[in-house]
N, C-alpha and C positions, 0 to 999 in steps of 0.2 A: 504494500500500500504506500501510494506517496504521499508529501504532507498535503496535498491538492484533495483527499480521498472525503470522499460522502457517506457516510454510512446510514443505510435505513432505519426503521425501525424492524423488529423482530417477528415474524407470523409463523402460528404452529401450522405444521401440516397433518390433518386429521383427514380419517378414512371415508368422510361423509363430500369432501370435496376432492379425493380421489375418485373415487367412486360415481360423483356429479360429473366429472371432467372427461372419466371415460365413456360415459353415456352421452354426453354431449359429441363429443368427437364423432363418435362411434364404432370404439379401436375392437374390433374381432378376437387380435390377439389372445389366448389361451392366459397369459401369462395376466393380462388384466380382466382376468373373471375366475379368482380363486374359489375352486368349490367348498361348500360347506366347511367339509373337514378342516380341510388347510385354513380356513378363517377361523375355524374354533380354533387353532392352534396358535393363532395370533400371525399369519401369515397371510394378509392381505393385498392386494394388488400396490404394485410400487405409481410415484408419480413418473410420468410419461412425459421423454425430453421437453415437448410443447407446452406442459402446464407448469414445466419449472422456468421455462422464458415468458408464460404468462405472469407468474408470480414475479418474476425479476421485474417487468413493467410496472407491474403494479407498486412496488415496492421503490423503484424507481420516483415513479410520482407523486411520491407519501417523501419524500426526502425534501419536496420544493426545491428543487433544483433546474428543472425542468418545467416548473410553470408556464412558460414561454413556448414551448414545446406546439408546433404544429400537426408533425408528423414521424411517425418511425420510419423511416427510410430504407432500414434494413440493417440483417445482421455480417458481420463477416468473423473469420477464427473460431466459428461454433467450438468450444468442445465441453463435452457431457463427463465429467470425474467418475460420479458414483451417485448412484441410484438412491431416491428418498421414497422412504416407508412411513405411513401414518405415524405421528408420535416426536416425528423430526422439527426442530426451529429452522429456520431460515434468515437470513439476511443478506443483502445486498450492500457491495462495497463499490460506488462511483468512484473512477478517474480520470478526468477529463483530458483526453488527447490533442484536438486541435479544434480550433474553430474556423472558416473558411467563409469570405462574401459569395452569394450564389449573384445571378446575372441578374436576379429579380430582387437586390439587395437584403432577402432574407440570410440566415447565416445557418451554414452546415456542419454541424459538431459530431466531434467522435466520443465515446466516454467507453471506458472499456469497466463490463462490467462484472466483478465477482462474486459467485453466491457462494456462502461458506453456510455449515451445518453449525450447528450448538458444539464441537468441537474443534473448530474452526477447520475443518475439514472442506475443501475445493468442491463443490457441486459441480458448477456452472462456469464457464468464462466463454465470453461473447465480447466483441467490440459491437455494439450499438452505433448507428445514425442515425441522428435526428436532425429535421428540417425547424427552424426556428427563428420566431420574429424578428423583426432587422431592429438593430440598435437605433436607441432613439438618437435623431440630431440633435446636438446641446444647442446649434446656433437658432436663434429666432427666426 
């Protein structure tokens, strides 16, 4: 982390929004519809890459950092650490890369983003782009 770094606040990851997320989607996968058994044993479906980059969003914009924020642009450097199970904390670690004038004088930021576990253990890192309001003119 550099001194530039943002950190979120903290969200548990519980089985009832695994579970909503993969119903949403509509992931087939085997691996996210644990049968009975396996869920009485406390072995429930893990979160799926897409809902740990939806929760880094969200988490993202719970830092006010990004108020300004038009659009997500896209990701680049995806990589996925390790796997979250109900039960897990989360947070997001902003670092703002560069900022760039677009032709339409809005501004093009990079923030590269890292999700760490409750033992500060690497989930998630993604470099982030966002489209964002043009600075204001100071002159009258």
């Amino acid at each position: 982390m550099s001194a530039g770094s943002v950190t979120s606040p903290t969200r548990v990851v519980d089985q009832a929004l695994i579970d909503a997320l993969v119903e949403l989607g509509g992931y087939p996968h085997p691996l996210f519809h644990p049968t009975p058994e396996q869920r009485a044993q406390g072995q429930g479906a893990p979160l799926m890459g897409q809902g740990v980059l939806l929760l880094a969003g969200g988490l993202a914009e719970q830092t006010g950092t990004l108020d300004d924020a038009i659009a997500l642009l896209g990701f680049s450097d995806v990589s996925f650490r390790t796997m979250l199970r109900a039960g897990a904390s989360v947070r997001l670690v902003m670092d703002h890369l560069s900022t760039t004038p677009t032709s339409s004088g809005k501004r093009r930021s990079e923030y590269r983003w890292t999700v760490l576990d409750d033992s500060d253990g690497v989930v998630l890192e993604a470099t982030a782009v966002l489209l964002r309001t043009p600075l204001e003119d100071p002159t009258p």
